[in-house]
C-alpha positions as CSV (number, residue, x, y, z in Angstrom):
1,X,31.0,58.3,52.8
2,X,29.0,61.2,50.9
3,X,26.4,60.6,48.9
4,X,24.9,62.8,46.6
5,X,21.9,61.9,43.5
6,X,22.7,63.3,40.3
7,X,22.6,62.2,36.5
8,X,25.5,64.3,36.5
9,X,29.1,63.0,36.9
10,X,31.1,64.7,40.1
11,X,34.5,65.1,39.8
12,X,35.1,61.1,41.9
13,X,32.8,58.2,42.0
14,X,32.8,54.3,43.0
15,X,30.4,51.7,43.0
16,X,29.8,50.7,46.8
17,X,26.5,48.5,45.4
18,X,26.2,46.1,48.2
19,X,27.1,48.6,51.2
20,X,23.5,48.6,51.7
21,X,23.4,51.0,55.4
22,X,23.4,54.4,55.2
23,X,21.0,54.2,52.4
24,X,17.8,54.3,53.6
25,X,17.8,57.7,53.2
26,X,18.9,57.9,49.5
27,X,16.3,54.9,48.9
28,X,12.8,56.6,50.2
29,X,13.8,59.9,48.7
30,X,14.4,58.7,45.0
31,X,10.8,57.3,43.9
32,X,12.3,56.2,40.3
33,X,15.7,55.2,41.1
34,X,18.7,55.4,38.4
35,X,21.5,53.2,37.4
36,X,23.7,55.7,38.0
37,X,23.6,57.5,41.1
38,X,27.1,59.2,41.9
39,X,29.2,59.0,45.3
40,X,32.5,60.7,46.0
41,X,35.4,58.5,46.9
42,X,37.3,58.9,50.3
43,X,40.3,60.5,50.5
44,X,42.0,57.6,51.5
45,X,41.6,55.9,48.0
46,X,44.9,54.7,45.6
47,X,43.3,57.6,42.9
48,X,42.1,59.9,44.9
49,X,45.1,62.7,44.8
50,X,45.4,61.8,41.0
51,X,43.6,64.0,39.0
52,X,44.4,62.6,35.8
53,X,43.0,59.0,36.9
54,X,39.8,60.8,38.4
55,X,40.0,62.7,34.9
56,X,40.2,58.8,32.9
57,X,38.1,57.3,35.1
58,X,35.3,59.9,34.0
59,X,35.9,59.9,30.6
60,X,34.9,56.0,30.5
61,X,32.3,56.3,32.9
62,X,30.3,58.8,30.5
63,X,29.9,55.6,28.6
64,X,27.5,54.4,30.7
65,X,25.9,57.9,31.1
66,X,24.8,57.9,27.6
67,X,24.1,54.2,27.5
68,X,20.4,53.3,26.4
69,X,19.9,49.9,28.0
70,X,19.7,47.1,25.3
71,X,21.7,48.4,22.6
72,X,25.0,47.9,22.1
73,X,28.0,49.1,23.8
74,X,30.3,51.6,22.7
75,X,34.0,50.6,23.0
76,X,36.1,52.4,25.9
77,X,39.2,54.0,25.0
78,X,41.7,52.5,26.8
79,X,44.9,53.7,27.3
80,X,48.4,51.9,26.8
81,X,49.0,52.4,30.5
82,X,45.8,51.1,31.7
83,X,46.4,48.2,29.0
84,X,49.5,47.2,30.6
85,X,48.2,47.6,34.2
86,X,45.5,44.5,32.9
87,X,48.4,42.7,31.8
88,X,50.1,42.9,34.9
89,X,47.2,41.4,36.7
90,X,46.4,38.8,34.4
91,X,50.5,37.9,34.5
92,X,49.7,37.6,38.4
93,X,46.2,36.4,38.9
94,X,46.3,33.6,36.3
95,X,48.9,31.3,38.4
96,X,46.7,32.2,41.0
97,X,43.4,30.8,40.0
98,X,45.5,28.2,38.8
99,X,46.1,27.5,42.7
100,X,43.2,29.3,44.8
101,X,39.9,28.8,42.2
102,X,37.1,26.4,42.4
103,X,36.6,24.4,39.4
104,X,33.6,25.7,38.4
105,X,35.8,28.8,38.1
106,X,38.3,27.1,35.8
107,X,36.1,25.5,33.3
108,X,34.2,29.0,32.7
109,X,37.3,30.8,32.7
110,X,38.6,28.1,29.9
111,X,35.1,28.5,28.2
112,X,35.1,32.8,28.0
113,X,38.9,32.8,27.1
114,X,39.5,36.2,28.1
115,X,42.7,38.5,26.5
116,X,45.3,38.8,28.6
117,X,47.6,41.4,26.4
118,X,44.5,43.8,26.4
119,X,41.4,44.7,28.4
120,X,38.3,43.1,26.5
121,X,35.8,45.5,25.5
122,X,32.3,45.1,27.8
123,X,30.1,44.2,24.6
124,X,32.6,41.6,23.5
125,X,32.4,39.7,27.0
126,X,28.7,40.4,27.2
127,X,27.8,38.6,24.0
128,X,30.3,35.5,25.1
129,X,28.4,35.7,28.4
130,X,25.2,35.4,27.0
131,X,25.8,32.8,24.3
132,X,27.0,30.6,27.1
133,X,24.2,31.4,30.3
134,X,21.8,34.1,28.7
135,X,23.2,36.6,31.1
136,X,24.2,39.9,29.6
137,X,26.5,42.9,30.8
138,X,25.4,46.6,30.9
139,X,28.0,49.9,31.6
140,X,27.1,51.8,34.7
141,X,29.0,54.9,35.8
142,X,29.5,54.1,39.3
143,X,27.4,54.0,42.3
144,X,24.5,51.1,41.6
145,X,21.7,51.3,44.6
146,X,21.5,48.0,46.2
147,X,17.8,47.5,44.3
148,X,18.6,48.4,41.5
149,X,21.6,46.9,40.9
150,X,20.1,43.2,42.6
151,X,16.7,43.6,40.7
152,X,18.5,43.9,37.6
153,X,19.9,40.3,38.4
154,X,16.6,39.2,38.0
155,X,16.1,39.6,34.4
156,X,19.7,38.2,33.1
157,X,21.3,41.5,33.6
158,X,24.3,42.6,35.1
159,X,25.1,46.1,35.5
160,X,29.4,46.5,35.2
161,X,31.9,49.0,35.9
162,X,34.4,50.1,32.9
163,X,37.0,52.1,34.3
164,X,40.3,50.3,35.6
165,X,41.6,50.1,39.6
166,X,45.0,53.0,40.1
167,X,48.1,51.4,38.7
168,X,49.4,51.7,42.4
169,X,47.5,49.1,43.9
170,X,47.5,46.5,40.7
171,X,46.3,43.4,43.3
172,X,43.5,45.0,45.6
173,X,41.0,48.0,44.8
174,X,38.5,48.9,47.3
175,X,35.6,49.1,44.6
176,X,34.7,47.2,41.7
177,X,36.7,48.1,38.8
178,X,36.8,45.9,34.7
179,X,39.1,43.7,36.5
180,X,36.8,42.5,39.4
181,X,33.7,42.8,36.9
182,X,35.3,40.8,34.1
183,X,38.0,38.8,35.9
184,X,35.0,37.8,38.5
185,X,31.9,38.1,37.3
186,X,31.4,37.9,33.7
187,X,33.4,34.5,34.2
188,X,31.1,32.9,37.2
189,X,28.0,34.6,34.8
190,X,29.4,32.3,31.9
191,X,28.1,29.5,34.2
192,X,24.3,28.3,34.2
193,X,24.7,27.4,37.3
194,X,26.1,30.8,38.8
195,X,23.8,32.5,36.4
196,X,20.9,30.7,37.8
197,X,22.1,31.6,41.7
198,X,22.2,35.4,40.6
199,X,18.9,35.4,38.7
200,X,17.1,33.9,42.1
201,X,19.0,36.8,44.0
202,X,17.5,39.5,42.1
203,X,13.9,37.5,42.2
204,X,14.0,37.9,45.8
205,X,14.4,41.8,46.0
206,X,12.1,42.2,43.4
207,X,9.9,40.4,46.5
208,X,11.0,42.5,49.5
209,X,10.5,46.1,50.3
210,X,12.1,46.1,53.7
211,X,15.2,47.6,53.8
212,X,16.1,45.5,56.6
213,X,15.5,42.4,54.4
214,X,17.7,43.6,51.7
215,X,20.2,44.4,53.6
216,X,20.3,41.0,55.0
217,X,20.3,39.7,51.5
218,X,23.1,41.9,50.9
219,X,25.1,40.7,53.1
220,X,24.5,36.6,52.1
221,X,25.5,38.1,48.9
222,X,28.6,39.0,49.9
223,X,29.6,35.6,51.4
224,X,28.7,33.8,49.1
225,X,29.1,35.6,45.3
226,X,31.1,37.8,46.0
227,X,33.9,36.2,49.2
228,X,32.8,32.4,49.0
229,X,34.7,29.7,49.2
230,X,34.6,25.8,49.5
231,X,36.7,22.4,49.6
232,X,37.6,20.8,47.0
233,X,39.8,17.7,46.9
234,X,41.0,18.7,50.9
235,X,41.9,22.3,49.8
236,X,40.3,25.7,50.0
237,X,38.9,26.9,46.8
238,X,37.2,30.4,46.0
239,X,34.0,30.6,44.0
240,X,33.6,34.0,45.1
241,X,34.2,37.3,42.5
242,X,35.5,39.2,45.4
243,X,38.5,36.9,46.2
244,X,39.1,35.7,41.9
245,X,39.4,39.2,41.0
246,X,42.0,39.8,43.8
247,X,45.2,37.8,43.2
248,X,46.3,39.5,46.7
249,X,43.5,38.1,48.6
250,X,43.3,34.8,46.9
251,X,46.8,34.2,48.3
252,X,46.0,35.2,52.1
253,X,42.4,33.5,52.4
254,X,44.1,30.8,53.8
255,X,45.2,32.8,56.6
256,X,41.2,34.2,56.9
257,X,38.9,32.5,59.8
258,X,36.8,29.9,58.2
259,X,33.7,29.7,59.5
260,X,30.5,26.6,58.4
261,X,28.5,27.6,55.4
262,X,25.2,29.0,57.5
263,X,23.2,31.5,55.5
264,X,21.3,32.9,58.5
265,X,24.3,33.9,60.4
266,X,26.0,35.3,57.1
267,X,22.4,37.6,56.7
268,X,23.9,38.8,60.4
269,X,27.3,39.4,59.4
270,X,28.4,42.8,58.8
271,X,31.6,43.3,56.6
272,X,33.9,45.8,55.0
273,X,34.5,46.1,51.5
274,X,37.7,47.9,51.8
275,X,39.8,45.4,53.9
276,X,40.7,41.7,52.8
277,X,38.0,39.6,54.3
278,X,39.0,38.5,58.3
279,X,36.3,35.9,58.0
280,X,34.9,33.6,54.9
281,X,32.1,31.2,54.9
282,X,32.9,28.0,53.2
283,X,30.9,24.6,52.1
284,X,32.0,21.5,51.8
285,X,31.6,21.2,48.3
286,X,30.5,23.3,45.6
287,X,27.4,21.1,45.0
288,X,26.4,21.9,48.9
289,X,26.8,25.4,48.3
290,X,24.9,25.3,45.2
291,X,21.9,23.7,47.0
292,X,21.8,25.5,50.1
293,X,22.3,28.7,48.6
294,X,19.2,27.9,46.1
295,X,17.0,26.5,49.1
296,X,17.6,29.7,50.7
297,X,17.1,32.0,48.0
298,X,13.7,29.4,47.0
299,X,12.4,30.2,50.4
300,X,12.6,34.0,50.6
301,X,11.0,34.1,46.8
């Protein structure tokens, strides 16, 4: 994937946040880093031949560009069509959680009380957020480096996308989009517990310079927040924003290898964040994720 640093927006960008290799280079050669480093997307993307979704997806990304961190949010001017693409998904992925979510899941989602006819405005969810965990949601244009992005956790801050998935591919998008940021995070954020988890994630990096040791912490991110999954009355349940923002992918976990919840073989793990996950760690219980996963984090801090 190219890569290029600019506080300029190129003509395509995604937010790869947690595809940590191949950044070394980027890393050492930025000494302040920016919120908003730009990537181009592959060719093989749903919106990559459509120039006027590259053309909306700017538009709302120059959002963040202006945004001064702390103030409020301006209001992104939706469209009708991207409108009804968030209905769609809500129409499919509600029944789904219904089946597929954890618990935890299901209360914060009850709790937050998302629209389902249109797609909330960031500042809207961010105050609802942080009335309910102290976490807050920030507008980024795209690409997030790893560290800045995962420090950011540390002080109660998440850093979100705006700009909606193609309306070809309603139930899968190969980057994080409002509906994965909203849909999964800002719900699991509306929970002190999940908030707490985050906050210790971004602690950590704020401890570790190796890029070796981020990119292992990157990856128990990403089977754990992002694809995790545990059992919950003898069924599968996913706690993980990855798999709740993906109605597609909640329905074929089941078929995914399910492998014991062990945090040092996860920090091995390498993954792909375009394909549905082939393998998903999973606890016993939420409760024994909780703990292990805060024991771990405890110990790198």
């Amino acid at each position: 994937m190219s890569t290029k640093t600019t506080d300029t927006l190129l003509l395509d960008h995604g937010d790869m946040r947690l595809v940590t290799s191949d950044t070394d280079e980027t890393l050492a050669a930025n000494s302040s880093p920016n919120r908003n480093q730009i990537i181009q997307l592959e060719p093989d993307h749903p919106g990559f031949g459509d120039a006027e979704y590259r053309a909306r997806r700017n538009s709302i990304a120059h959002i963040a560009l202006g945004y001064k961190p702390g103030t409020s949010i301006p209001h992104a001017l939706y469209t009708e069509r991207e409108h009804e693409l968030w209905r769609t998904i809500c129409e499919t992925i509600g029944p789904a959680h219904r089946r597929h979510a954890c618990a935890e899941y299901l209360d914060c989602i009850a709790k937050l009380d998302l629209p389902i006819k249109r797609i909330p405005q960031l500042g809207n969810v961010s105050s609802r957020v942080q009335m309910l965990s102290g976490f807050r949601l920030e507008p980024v244009a795209g690409l997030v480096q790893p560290r800045v992005f995962l420090e950011s956790l540390a002080n109660g801050v998440f850093l979100c996308t705006q700009y909606i998935r193609h309306h070809s591919t309603p139930l899968y998008t190969p980057e994080p989009d409002v509906v994965h940021e909203l849909l999964g995070h800002a719900v699991t954020l509306a929970s002190r517990r999940f908030a707490e988890l985050n906050r210790l994630v971004g602690a950590v990096v704020k401890r570790r310079q190796s890029l070796e040791e981020l990119e292992r912490l990157a990856r128990v991110y990403w089977f754990t927040i992002e694809f995790g999954v545990v059992r919950e009355n003898n069924q599968i349940k996913a706690y993980g924003t990855g798999l709740l923002s993906s109605a597609g992918e909640l329905e074929r976990m089941d078929s995914a290898e399910l492998r014991p919840l062990d945090l040092e073989a996860a920090a091995q793990q390498e993954y792909d964040p375009t394909r549905f996950q082939p393998a998903l760690y999973c606890a016993n219980s939420f409760e024994e994720m909780y703990q292990k996963l805060t024991h771990y984090l405890l110990r790198l801090s």
